[in-house]
N, C-alpha and C positions, 0 to 999 in steps of 0.2 A: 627767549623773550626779547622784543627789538623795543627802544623808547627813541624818542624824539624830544627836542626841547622848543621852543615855542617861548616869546617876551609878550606877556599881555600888556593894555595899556596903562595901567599900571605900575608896569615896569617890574612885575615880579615874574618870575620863570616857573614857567607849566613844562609838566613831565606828562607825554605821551604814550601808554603802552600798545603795542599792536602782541597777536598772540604766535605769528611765525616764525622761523630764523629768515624764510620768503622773502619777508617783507623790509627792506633794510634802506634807511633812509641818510645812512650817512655816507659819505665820498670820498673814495681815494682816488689819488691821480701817481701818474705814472712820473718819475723824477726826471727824466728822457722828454716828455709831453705833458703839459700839462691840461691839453685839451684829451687824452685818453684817459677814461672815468674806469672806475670798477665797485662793487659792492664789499663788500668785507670777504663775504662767504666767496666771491669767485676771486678776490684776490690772493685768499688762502688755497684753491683749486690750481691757480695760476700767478703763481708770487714771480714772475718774471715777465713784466711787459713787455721789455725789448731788450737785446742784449747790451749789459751793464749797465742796466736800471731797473729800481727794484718801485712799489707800492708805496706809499706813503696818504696817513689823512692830506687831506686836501688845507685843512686849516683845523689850529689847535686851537683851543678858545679856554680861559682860564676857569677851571675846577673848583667846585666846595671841598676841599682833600677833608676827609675824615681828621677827627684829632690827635693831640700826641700820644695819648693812650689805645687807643685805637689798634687793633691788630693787623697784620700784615694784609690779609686778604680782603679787608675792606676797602683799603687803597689798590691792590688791584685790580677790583674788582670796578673801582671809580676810573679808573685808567681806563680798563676794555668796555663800558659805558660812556665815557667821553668822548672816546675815538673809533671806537666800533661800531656803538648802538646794539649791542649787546649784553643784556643781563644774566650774570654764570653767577652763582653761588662756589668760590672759590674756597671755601672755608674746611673742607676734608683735603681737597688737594694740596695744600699748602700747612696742613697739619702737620707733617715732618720737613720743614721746611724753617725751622729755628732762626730770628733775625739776632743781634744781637749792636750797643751800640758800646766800644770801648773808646777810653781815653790812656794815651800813652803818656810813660812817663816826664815828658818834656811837654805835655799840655795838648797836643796834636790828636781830634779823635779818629777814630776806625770804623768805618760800616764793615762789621763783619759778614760774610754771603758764604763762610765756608762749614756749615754748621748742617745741613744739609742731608739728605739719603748719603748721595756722593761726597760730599764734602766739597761742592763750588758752587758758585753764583749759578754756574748754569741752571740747578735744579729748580729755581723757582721759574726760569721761564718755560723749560722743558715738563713740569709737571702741568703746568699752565695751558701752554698749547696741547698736553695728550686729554685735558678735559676739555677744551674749545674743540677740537675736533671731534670729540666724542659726543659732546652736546648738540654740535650742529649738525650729526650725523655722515660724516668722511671718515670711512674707512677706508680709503687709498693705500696703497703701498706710498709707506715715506724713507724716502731716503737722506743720509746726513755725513756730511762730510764731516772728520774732527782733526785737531790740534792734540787733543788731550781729555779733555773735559766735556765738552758739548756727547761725544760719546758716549760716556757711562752713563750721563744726564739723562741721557734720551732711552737708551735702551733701557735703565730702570724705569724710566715713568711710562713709558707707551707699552713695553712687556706688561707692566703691575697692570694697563686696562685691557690686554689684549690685543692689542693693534698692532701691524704687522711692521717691522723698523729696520732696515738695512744700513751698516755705519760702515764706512771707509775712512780707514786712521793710516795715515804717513808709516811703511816699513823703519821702523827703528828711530821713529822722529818724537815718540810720546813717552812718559816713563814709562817704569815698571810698572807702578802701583796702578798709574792711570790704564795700562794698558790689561793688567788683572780686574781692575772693574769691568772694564767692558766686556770683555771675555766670557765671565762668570755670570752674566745674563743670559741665560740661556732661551731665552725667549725672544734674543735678537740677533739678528747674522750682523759678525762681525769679521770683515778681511780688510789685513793689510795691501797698501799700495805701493807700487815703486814711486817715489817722489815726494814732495812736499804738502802742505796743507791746500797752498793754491792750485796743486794741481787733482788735490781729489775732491774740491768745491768746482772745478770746472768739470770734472765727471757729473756731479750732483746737478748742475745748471742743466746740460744735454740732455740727460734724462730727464727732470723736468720740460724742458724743453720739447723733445722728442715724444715722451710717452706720455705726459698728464701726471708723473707721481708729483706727490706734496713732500715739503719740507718740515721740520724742526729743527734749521740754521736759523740765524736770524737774519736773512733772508725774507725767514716766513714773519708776516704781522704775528700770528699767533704766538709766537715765545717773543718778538720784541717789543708788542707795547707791555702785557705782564711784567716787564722790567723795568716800568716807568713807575710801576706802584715803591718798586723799594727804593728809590728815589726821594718820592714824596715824601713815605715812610720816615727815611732819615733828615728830611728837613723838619719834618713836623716838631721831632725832636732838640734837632740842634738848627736852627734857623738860622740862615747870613751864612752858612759857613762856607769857602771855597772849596769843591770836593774833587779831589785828583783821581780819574779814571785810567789804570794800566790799559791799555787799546793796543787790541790785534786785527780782529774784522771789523771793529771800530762800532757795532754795534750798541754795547753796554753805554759808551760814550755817546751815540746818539740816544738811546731811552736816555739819559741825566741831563743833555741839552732839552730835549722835549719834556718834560717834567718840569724844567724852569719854565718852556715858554706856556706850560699849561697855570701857573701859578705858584707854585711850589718854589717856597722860599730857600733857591740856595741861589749862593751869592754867586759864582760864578764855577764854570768849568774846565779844567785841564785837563789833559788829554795825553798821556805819557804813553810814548811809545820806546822799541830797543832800536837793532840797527835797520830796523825794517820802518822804512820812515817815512814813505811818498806822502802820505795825506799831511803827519808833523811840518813839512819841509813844504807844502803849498800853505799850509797853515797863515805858517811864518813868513811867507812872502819873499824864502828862499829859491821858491820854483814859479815861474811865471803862472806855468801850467800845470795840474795835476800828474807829476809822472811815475808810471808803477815800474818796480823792478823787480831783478828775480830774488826770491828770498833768502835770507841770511837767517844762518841759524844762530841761535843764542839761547844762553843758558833758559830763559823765559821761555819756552818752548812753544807753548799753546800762543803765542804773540805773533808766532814766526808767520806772520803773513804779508806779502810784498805788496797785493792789489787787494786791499781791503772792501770788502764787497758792498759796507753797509756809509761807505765816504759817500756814496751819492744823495743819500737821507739825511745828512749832515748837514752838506751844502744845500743842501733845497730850501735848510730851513733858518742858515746864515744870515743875516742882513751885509755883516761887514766878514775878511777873516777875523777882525779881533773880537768878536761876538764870544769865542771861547779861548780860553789857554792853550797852550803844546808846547810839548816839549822831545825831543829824544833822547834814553840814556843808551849812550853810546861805551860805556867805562864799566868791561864786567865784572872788573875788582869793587870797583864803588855798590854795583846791584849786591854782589857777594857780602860786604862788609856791612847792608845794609839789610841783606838774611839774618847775619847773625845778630846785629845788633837788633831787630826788633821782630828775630822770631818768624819768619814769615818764608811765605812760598817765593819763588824769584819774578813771579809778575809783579805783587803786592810790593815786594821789594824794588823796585822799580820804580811804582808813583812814592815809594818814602825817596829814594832819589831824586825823583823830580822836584820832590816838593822842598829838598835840600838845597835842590841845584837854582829854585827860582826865589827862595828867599820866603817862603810864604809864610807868614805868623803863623807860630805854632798852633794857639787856640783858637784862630779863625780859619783852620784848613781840617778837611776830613779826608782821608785816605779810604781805597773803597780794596778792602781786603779779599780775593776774588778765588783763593784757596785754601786747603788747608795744609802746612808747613809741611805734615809727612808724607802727602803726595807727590814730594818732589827730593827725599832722603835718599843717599846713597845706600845699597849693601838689599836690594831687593830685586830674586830671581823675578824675570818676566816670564808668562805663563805661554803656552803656545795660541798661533792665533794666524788661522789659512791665508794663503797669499791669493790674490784674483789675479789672473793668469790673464784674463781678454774682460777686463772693465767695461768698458761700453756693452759688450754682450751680457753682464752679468746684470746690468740694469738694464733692463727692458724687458716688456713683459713676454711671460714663458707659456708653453702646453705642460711640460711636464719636467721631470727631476730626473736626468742619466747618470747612475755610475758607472765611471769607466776606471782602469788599475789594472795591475799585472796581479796574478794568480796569488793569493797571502796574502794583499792588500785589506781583506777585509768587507769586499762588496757582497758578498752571501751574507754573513754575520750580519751587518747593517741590515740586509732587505729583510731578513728573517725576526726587525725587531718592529718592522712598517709594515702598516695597511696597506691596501691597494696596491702590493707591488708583482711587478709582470719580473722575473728573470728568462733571458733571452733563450741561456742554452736551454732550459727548461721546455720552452717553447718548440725550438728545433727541434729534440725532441718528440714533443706531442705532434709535430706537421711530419716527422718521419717516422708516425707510426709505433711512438714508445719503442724505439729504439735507441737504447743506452750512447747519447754524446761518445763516446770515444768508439763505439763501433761506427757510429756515423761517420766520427772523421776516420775510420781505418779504410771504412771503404770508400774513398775520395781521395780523389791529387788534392795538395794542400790549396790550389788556383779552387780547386772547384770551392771545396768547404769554405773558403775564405767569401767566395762569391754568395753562396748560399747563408752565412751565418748574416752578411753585411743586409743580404737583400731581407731575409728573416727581422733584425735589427730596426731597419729603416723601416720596415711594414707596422711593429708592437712601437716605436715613437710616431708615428704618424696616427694611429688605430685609438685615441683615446688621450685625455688631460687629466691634469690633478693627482697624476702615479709616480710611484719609485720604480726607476727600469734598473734594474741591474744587469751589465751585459758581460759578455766573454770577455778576457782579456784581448784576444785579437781582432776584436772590433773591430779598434781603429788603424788596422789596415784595408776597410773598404772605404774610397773616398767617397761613396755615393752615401753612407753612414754618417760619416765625419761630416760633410758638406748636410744634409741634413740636420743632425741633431743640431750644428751650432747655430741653424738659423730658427729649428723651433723649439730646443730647450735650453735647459743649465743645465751643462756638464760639470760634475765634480769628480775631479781624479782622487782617488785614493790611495794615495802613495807610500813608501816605505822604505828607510835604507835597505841598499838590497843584502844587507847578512842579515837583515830580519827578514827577508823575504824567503832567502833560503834557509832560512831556519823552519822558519812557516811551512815553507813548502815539502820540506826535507826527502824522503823518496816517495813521496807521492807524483813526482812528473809527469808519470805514463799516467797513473791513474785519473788526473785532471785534466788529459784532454791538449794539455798546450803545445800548441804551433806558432811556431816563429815561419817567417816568409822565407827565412834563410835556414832552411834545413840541414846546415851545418851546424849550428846552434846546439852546444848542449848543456849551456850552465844557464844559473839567473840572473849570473851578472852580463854577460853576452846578449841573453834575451832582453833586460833592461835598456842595454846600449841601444839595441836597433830601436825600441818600443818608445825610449824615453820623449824624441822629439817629436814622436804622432800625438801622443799624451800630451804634451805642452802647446800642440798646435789646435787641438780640437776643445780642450776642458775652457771653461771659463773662473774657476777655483780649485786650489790645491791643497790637499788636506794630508797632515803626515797622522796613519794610523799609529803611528808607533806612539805619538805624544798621548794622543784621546783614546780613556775606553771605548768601546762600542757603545755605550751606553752615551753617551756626550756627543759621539759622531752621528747619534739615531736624532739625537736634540736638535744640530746642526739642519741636518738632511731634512727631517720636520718643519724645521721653518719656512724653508724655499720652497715646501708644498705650499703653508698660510699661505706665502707672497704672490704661488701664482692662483689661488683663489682669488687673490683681490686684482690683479691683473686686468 
């Protein structure tokens, strides 16, 4: 449902309904240009005008916010009506989505946001955007970059409607706990990256970019105006109050500036950052100019971002820098000592720092609480979670699903738990005449069979989309296979220490068929050494068998089919 607003003469305000998502009468402009317009619905398609500028309304104009009683999803539901033109009925989505407003013992209140499926603020915008997308009908492949939190957010609410969600989280840069959330959604592919947060949001830009996938960063409009509602929400409540925003991609803190400039009585807004501080540091009128660095780790983890993506939404909507607060806490004894004393995650801990460090009346300042305290407790194993081996490859759209792995890996088990899957030797096989793989290769030089299995290979990934291919292990010694599969599927290796591989395999050698190129070869560990960097160069994700049953790796392997349906 799209409305429009209209001042009759009068002077009182007409609500327009039209009956399509088609038909969308409100304007966003590009932060970069403000002469490039877009619709809601194709800014959600294409949340990236130009490079390092994102969407934004063209102009806020101030709001009837619901009142203080009033539940959560009415205010955002007045948010994405204001600035959308958009009317969603938010009120199941946001059912498990608990707000809550405390006051600390020194007088100073708390917008709690960690009460949640996952336990963070993210969830209300990410359940928010998987019902905006679903209403307006995008079923894209989304992809999402995470810190910590925006991950689990996501792949809980867009798994719970079905829609397909790929998350790339920083190798060893999230907790435990946060990185077992994500994990445990089996309804969304989750791999780690080598690098930081900035650099698996600029993975998520390309792709967007390159292929047309959609977001639930904020980023996308769809999870960041939904953010403007709990905003409102806590002025409604506690009115005039100065409300300190922890800011990492600096988003949350733009929904709470735009929330004021739509009407929404808070007194003003700060903006606390760690040692990651370009936007704090132009703020304050310590940098002439906006400058990004690379990022600094700090206890606050999910903060850790150097070029905050959502600073250009900020400033568009700026009049002066002093329009909001900033600060950086730089001192991670003071964030630690301000965990303990008030209970808290070490983001949340962070704006109570700030709001130490800048003096703010206790009872006129709100602190915007953005986790929950045991998402970031030491003395918790982290779960296993694949590594993506060629990123850029792994985002963009695919024909079909390759497993490749040395012999005991586990690629038969897997294929024998999936539909529509082709196994290669199989195939060889049937084109020789049902004749048993290991007589085929007895009667062949290991040149020939090796040619024959690649040319076989290359023929069943070229031949058909939407399948699980399970191949030999010596696959990837044809380059005309290799060079193939990685430009038209997703390779997932299947890997395994190798004394689990020769345990697997134990005197079955002759019987499986396997050939190494170096026919001197006769253990698994030897066969791995040669195998290991064909494997690394051709796969686009790495999966250790030994962690996940078959049954968790069939879940995995399953999803990258949905993703290339939507493709």
């Amino acid at each position: 449902m799209i409305f429009n607003w209209t001042r009759s003469s009068d002077g009182l305000y007409m609500l327009f309904f039209f009956d399509s998502f088609s038909v969308n009468q409100m304007m966003f402009v590009s932060t970069g240009n403000p002469l490039k317009t877009s619709t809601f619905e194709n800014a959600l398609l294409q949340p990236i005008p130009s490079e390092g500028h994102l969407w934004v309304p063209k102009s806020l104009h101030a709001v009837q916010w619901p009142g203080p009683t009033s539940p959560l999803h009415e205010f955002v539901h007045a948010a994405i009506q204001s600035t959308a033109g958009v009317s969603i009925d938010f009120s199941d989505a946001l059912s498990s989505v608990p707000l809550r407003m405390d006051t600390c013992d020194d007088g100073c209140h708390v917008l709690d946001l960690s009460l949640g499926p996952t336990r963070s603020f993210k969830d209300v915008g990410c359940q928010s955007a998987a019902l905006i997308y679903e209403a307006i009908g995008i079923r894209g492949r989304t992809v999402v970059a995470t810190s910590g939190d925006t991950g689990s957010a996501a792949a809980h609410a867009f798994s719970a409607r079905g829609l397909p969600i790929t998350v790339l989280t920083p190798h060893g840069k999230v907790s435990p706990y946060q990185s077992n959330q994500m994990i445990a959604e089996s309804g969304a592919i989750v791999v780690s990256v080598d690098g930081d947060f900035d650099a698996c949001q600029a993975h998520v830009k390309r792709a967007i970019s390159d292929h047309g996938f959609i977001s639930c960063n904020s980023i996308s409009l769809a999870r960041l105006l939904p953010q403007i509602g709990y905003f409102a929400w806590m002025a409604s409540r506690c009115p005039g109050m100065t409300v300190v925003v922890p800011s990492g991609n600096f988003g949350n803190a733009t929904s709470a500036f735009m929330a004021q400039k739509m009407g929404s009585p808070i007194g003003k807004v700060v903006i606390a950052s760690n040692r990651n501080d370009a936007g704090v540091r132009y703020l304050l009128g310590q940098d002439d100019e906006y400058t990004p660095k690379p990022t600094v780790q700090n206890l606050s983890t999910a903060m850790d971002v150097g070029d905050p993506s959502n600073f250009v939404r900020l400033c568009y909507y700026l009049s002066s820098r002093d329009d909001v607060g900033a600060i950086s806490v730089h001192d991670g004894a003071l964030v630690r000592k301000a965990m303990v004393r008030w209970k808290c995650c070490p983001h949340t801990a962070v704006a109570h720092a700030a709001r130490s460090l800048l003096h703010i009346p206790e009872t006129a300042c709100c602190v915007v609480r953005t986790a929950a305290t045991e998402k970031f407790l030491p003395g918790v194993s982290a779960d296993y979670v694949p590594m993506a081996t060629n990123v850029p490859g792994l985002l963009r759209p695919f024909r079909n699903v390759v497993l490749v792995g040395m012999p005991g890996s586990g690629k038969s088990t897997c294929a024998s738990l999936l539909d529509s899957t082709t196994d290669t030797d199989k195939e060889i096989e049937k084109r020789c005449g049902g004749v048993p793989l290991c007589d085929v290769i007895s009667k062949r030089t290991v040149a020939e069979f090796l040619e024959l299995e690649g040319a076989v290979a290359t023929d069943v990934v070229l031949s058909g989309t939407h399948r699980v291919i399970a191949t030999g292990g010596s696959v990837v010694y044809s380059e005309q296979f290799c060079n193939t599969v990685r430009r038209e599927s997703i390779v997932i290796w299947l890997d395994a220490p190798v004394d689990v591989l020769a345990s697997r395999i134990g005197s079955t050698w002759n019987a499986r068929g396997i050939v190494a190129r170096d026919t001197s070869i006769t253990t698994v560990a030897e066969l791995y050494r040669e195998r290991f960097p064909l494997y690394s160069r051709t796969s686009h994700v790495r999966v250790n068998t030994s962690e996940w049953s078959p049954s968790r790796i069939y879940e995995f392997v399953h999803q990258f089919v949905r993703n290339a349906q939507c493709c």
